[in-house]
Kinemage of the C-alpha trace (Angstrom):
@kinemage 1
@onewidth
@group {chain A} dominant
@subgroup {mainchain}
@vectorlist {calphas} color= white
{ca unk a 1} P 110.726 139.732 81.396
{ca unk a 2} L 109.630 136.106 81.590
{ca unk a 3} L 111.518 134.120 84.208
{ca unk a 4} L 113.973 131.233 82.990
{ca unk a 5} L 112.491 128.160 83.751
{ca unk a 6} L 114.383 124.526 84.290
{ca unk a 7} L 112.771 123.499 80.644
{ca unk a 8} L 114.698 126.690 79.448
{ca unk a 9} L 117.500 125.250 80.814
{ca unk a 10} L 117.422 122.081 79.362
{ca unk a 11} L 116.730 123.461 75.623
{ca unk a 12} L 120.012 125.491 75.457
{ca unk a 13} L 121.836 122.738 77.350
{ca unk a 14} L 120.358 120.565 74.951
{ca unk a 15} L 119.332 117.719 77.617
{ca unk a 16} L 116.228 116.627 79.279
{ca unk a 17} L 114.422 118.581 82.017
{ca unk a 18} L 115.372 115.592 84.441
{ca unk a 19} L 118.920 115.744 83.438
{ca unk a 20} L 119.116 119.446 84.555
{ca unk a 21} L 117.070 118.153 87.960
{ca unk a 22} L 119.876 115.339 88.611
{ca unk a 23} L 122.807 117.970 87.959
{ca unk a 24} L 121.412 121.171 90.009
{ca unk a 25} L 120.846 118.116 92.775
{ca unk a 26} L 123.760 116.648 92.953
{ca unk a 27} L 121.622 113.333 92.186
{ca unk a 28} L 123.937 110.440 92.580
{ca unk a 29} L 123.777 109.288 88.508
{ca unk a 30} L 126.394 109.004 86.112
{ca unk a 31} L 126.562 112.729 84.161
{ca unk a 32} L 129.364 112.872 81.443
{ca unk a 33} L 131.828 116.124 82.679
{ca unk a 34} L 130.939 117.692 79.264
{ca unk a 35} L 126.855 117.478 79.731
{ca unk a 36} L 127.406 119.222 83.395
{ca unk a 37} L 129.444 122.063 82.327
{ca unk a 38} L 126.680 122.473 79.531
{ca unk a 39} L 124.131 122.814 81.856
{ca unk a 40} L 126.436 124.973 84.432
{ca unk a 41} L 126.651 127.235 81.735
{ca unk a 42} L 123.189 127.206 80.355
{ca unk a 43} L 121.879 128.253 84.416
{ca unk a 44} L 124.231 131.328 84.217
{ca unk a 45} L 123.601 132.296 80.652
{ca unk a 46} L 119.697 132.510 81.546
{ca unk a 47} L 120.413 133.656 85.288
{ca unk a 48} L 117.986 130.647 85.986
{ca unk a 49} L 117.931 130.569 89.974
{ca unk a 50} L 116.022 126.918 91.484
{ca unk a 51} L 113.200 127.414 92.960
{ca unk a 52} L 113.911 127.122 97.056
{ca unk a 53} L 112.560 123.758 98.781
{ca unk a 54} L 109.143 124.421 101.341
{ca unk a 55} L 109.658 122.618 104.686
{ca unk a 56} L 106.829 120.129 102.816
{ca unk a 57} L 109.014 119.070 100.403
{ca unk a 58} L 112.082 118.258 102.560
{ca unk a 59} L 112.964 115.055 102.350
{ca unk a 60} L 110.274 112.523 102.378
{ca unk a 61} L 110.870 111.436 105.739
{ca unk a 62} L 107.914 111.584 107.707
{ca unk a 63} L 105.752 111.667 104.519
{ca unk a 64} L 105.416 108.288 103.975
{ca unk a 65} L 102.175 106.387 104.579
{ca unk a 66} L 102.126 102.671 104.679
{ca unk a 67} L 98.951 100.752 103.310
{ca unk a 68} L 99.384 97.095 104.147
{ca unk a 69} L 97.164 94.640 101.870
{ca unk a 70} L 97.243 90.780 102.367
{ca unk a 71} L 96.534 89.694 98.735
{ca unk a 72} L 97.561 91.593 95.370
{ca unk a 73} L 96.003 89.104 93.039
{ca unk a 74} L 92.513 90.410 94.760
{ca unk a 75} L 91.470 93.041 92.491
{ca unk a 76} L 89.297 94.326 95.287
{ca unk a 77} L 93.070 95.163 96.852
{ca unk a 78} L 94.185 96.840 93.226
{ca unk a 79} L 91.261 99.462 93.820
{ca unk a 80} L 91.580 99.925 97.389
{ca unk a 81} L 95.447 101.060 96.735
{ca unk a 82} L 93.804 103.593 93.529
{ca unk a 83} L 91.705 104.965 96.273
{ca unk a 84} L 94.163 105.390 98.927
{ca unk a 85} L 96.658 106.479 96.835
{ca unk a 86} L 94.316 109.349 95.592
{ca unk a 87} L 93.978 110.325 98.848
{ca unk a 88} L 97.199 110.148 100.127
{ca unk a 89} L 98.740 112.321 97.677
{ca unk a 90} L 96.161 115.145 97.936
{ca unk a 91} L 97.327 115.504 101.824
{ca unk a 92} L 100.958 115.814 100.159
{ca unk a 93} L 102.091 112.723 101.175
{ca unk a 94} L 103.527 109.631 99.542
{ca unk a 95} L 102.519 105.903 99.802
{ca unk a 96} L 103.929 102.590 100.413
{ca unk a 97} L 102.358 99.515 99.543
{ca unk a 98} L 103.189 96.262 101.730
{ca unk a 99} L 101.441 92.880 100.284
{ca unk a 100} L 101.811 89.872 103.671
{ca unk a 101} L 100.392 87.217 101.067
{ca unk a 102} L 98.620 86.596 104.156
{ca unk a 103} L 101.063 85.477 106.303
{ca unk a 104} L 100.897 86.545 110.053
{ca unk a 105} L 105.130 86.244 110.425
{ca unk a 106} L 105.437 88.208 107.824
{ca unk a 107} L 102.717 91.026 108.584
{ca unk a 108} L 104.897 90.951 111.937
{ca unk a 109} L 107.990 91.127 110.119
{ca unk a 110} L 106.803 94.047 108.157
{ca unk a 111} L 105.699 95.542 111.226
{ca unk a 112} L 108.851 95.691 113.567
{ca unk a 113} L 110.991 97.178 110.149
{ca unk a 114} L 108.374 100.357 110.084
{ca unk a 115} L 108.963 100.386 113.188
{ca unk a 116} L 112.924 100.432 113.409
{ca unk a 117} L 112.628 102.873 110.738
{ca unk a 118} L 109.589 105.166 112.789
{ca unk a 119} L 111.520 108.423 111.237
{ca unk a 120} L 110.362 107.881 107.640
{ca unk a 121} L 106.611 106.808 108.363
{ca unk a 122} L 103.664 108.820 109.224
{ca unk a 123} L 101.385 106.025 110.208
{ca unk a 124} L 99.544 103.131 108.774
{ca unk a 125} L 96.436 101.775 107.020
{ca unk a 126} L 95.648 98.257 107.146
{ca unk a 127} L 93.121 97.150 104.283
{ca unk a 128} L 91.940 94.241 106.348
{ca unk a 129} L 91.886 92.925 109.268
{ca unk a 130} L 94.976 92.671 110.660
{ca unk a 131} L 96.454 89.055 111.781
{ca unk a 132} L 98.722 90.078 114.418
{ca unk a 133} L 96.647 91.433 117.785
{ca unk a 134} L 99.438 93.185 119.506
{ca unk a 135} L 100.163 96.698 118.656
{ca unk a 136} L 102.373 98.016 121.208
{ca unk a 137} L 104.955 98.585 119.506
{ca unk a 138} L 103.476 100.978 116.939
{ca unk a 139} L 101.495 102.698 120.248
{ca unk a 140} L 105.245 103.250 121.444
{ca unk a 141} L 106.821 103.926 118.644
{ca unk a 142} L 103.907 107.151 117.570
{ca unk a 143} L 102.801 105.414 114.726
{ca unk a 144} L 99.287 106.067 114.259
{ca unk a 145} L 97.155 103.009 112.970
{ca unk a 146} L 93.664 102.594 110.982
{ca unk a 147} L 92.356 99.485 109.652
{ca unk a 148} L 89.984 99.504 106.453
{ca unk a 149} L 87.771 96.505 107.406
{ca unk a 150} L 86.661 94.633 110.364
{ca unk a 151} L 87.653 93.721 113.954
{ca unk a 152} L 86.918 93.682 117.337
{ca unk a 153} L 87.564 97.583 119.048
{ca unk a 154} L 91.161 98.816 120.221
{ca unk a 155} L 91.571 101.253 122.097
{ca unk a 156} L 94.661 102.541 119.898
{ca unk a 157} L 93.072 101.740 116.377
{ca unk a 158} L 90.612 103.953 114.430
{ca unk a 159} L 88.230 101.568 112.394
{ca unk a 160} L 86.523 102.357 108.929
{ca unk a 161} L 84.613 99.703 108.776
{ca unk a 162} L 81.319 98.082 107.102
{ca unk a 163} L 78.225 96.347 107.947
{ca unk a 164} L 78.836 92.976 106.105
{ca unk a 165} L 76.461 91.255 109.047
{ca unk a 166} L 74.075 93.613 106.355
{ca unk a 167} L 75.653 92.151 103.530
{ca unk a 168} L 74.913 89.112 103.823
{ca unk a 169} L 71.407 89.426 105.300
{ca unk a 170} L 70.851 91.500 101.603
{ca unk a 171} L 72.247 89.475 99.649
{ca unk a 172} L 69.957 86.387 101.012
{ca unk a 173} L 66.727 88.339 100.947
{ca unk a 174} L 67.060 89.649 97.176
{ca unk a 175} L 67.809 85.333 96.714
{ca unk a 176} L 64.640 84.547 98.595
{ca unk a 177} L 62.792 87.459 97.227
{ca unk a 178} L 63.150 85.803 93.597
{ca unk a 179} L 62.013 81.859 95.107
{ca unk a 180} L 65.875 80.307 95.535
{ca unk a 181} L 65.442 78.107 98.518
{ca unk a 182} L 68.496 75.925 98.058
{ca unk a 183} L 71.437 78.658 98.293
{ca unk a 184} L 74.983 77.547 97.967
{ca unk a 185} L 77.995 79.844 100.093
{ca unk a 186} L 81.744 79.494 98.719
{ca unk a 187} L 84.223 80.662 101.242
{ca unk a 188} L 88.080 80.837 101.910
{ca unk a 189} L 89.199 78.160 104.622
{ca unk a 190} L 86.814 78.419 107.694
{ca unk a 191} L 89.663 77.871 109.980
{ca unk a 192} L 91.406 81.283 108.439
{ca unk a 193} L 88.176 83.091 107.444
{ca unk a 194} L 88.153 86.939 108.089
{ca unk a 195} L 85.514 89.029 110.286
{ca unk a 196} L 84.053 90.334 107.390
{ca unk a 197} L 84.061 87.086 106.055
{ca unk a 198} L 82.416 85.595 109.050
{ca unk a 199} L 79.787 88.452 109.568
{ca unk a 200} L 78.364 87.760 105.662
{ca unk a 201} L 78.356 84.202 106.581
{ca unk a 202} L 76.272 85.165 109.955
{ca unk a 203} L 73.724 87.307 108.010
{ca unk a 204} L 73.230 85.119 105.163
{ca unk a 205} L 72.510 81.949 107.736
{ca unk a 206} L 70.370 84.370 109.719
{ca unk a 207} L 68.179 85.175 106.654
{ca unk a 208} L 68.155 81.787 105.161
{ca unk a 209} L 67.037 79.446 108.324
{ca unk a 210} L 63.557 78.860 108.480
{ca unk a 211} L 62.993 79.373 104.266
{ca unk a 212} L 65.224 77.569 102.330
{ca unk a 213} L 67.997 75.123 102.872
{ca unk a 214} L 72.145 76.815 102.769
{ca unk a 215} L 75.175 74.595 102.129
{ca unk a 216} L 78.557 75.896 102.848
{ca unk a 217} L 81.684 74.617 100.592
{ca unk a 218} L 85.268 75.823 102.029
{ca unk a 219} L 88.296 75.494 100.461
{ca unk a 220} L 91.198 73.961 101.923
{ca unk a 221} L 93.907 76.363 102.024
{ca unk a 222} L 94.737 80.535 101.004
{ca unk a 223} L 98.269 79.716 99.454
{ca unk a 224} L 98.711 81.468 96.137
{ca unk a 225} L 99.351 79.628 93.123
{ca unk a 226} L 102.068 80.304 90.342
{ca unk a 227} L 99.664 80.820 87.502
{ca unk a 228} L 95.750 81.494 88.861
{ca unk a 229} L 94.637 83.687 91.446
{ca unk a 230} L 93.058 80.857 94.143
{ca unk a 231} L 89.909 82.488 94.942
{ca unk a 232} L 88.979 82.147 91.790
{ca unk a 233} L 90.317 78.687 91.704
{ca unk a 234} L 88.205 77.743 95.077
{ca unk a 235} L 85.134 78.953 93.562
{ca unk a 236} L 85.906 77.518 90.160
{ca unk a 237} L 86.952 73.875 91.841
{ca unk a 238} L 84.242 73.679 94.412
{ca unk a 239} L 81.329 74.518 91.944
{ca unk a 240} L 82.677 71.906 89.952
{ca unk a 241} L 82.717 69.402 93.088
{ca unk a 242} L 79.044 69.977 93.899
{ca unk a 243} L 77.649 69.411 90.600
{ca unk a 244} L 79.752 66.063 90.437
{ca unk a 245} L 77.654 64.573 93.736
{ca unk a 246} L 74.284 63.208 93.447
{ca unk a 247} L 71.005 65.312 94.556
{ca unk a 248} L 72.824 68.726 93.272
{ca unk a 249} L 70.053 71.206 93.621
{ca unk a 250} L 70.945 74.522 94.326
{ca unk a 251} L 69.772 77.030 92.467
{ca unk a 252} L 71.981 80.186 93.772
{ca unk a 253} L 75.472 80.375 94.419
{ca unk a 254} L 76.792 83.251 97.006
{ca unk a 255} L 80.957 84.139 96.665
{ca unk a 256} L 82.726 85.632 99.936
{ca unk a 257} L 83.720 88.195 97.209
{ca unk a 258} L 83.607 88.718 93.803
{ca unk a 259} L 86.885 86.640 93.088
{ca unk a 260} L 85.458 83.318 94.022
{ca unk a 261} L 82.079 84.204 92.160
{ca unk a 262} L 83.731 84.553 89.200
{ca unk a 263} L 84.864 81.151 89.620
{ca unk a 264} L 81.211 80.025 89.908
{ca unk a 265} L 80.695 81.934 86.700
{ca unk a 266} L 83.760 80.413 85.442
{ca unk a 267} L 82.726 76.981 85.759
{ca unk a 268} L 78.860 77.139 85.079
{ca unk a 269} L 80.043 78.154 81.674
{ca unk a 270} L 82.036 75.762 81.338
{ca unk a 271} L 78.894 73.172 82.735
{ca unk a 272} L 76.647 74.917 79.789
{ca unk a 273} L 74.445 75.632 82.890
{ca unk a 274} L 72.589 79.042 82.059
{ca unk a 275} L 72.741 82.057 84.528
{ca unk a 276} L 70.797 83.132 85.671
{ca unk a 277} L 68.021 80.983 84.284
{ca unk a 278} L 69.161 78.064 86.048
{ca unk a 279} L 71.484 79.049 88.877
{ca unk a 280} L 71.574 82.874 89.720
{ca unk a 281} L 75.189 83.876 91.237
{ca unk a 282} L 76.209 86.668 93.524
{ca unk a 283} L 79.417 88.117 95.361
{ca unk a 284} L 80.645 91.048 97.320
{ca unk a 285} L 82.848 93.998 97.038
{ca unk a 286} L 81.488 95.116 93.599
{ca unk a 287} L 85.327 95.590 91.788
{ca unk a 288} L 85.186 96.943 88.708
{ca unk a 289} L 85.300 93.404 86.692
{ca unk a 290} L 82.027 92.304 88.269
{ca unk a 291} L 80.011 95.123 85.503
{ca unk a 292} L 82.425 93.710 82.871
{ca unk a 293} L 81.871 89.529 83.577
{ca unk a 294} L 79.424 87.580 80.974
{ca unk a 295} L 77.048 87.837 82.970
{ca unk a 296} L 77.706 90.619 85.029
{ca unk a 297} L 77.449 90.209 88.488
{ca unk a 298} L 75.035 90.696 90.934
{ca unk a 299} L 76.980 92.166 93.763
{ca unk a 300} L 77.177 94.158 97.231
{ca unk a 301} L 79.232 98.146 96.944
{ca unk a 302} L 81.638 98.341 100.020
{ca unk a 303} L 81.650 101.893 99.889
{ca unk a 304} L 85.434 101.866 98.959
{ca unk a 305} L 86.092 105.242 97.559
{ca unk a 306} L 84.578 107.336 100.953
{ca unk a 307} L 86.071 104.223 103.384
{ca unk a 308} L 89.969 105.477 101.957
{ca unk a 309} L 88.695 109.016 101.843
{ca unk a 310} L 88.316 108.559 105.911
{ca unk a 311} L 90.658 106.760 106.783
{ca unk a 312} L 93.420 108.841 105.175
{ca unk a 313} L 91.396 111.601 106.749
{ca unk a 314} L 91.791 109.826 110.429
{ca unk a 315} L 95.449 109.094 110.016
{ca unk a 316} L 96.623 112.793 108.969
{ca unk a 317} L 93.929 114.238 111.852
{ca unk a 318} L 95.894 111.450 113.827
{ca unk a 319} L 98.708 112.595 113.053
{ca unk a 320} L 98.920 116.218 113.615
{ca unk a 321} L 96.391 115.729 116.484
{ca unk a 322} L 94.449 118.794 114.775
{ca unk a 323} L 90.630 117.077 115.627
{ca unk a 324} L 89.692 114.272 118.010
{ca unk a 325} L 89.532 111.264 116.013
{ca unk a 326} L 86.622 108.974 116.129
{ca unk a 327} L 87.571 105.553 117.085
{ca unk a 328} L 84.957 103.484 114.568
{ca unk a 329} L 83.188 104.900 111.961
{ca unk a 330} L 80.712 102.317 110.064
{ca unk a 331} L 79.505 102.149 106.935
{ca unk a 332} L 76.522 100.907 105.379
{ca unk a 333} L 77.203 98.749 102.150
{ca unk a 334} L 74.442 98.845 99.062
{ca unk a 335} L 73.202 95.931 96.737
{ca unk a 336} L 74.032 95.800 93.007
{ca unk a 337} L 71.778 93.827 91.602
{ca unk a 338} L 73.091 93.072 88.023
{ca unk a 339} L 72.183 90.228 85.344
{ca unk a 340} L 73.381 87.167 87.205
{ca unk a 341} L 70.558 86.615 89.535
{ca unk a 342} L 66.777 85.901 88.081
{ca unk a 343} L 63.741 84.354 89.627
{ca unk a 344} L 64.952 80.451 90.646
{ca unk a 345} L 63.235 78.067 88.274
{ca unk a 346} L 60.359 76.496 88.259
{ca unk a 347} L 60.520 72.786 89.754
């Protein structure tokens, strides 16, 4: 005979399947007396027994994973919590997502609660690179640590990181390769630019000196704004401001990521200039909006989907201490070259 199962339940009680869940768990939910007894009665009309709870699926408590992001209007962010998210639960665990809006008190704020509340948390992934440099308190506390981008080595920090000195040095030859010598960079504030950031910057200069002539436009702050997302509104503003000065010649612009180049492509559209017949754009990170932009954009693949794959790898090996764990693992990223970049034109 077919065992009863909680759905059975809930058909002769006459309730949902969660309702039954909240009642044979003493869930702390307002149940009517009436819909309780039902459901009492249905479990020993069917001889319906609940299924016993495995040691991994006690209470969450250590099966919480912590992914730390500095920007969710980024959609490069959006996919990087799909991906870890993926992973995470395939290991049986669940995550927690902490946005710091990129603000180094509160990425220490954040820090010191996981830490008062160590019991819950089985480590932490940083999507970037983090702002605060001293992790003591996690080393003390057992919380194991890997960052998803960029910095310098730690001796307590597993990196899965990427190449973007690479980046940018590709990105710059497939310009130079189609005859742009007077190449445009939009960044985030120099003063607060990222590693990664930094590193593109480095290989793109590298490339460019000695063939062709690179400006580089900053914006002047990272705070988000009500309504836009900013990088978009620094590449959008800026691309603007350099068309509006005398001697405007450039005929490629280069985003620090995909955000601010669609900016660029928001505001040569809006110039009537034609890309990429007059002015070829490119970015990096390749998020799923850069295939779907008019016209899609030229772009460099992070490797996203096998960087969370590791790193959630690392942090469970990390944390059960089954394998020694490598301390940097690097990536190599790849160039999508898509409809926004063409052969500069003709003088």
């Amino acid at each position: 005979m077919k065992k009863p199962t909680m759905n059975d339940v809930a058909k002769l009680a006459g309730v949902s399947q969660s309702t039954v869940s909240f009642v044979l768990n003493n869930a702390p939910i307002a149940i009517s007396t009436e819909v309780r007894q039902r459901i009492l009665d249905a479990v020993k009309t069917l001889g319906y027994t609940p299924r016993a709870k495995t040691k991994n699926s006690q209470s969450i408590g250590d099966k919480l994973i912590v992914l730390i992001i500095p920007n969710a209007s980024n959609a490069f962010y959006m996919e990087l919590i799909r991906h870890v998210n993926y992973f995470v639960l395939q290991k049986g665990y669940k995550l927690l997502i902490v946005n710091t809006n990129r603000s180094a008190s509160d990425e220490q704020e954040y820090l010191k609660h996981l830490c008062s509340n160590k019991e819950k948390i089985a480590g932490i992934i940083y999507g970037f690179t983090p702002s605060v440099s001293d992790f003591s308190q996690l080393v003390e506390n057992g919380l194991p640590l890997v960052v998803v981008g960029e910095m310098e080595e730690h001796p307590d920090i597993s990196l899965v990181t990427l190449d973007s000195l690479k980046s940018g040095e590709m990105v710059a030859n497939h310009l130079l390769n189609l005859g742009h010598r007077d190449i445009v960079y939009i960044t985030s504030p120099m003063g607060l630019i990222s590693l990664s950031r930094e590193r593109r910057l480095n290989g793109i200069q590298r490339t460019v000196e000695g063939k062709g002539n690179l400006t580089v436009l900053s914006g002047g702050n990272e705070k988000e704004f009500e309504t836009e997302n900013y990088e978009v509104e620094i590449g959008y503003q800026l691309t603007k401001e350099y068309f509006n000065k005398p001697n405007s010649s450039a005929t490629a612009f280069i985003g620090a990521n995909d955000m601010i180049a669609f900016g660029i492509i928001k505001a040569l559209n809006e110039m009537s200039v034609k890309i990429p017949k007059e002015v070829s754009v490119c970015g990096f990170d390749n998020i799923l909006f850069s295939s779907l932009t008019n016209p899609s954009l030229t772009t460099v693949d992070h490797c996203t989907y096998w960087r969370c794959s590791m790193a959630v790898d690392i942090l469970v090996n990390k944390r059960h201490k089954k394998l020694e764990v490598p301390s940097k693992i690097n990536y190599d990223p790849v160039l999508i070259v898509r409809n926004s970049s063409g052969p500069a034109p003709k003088a």
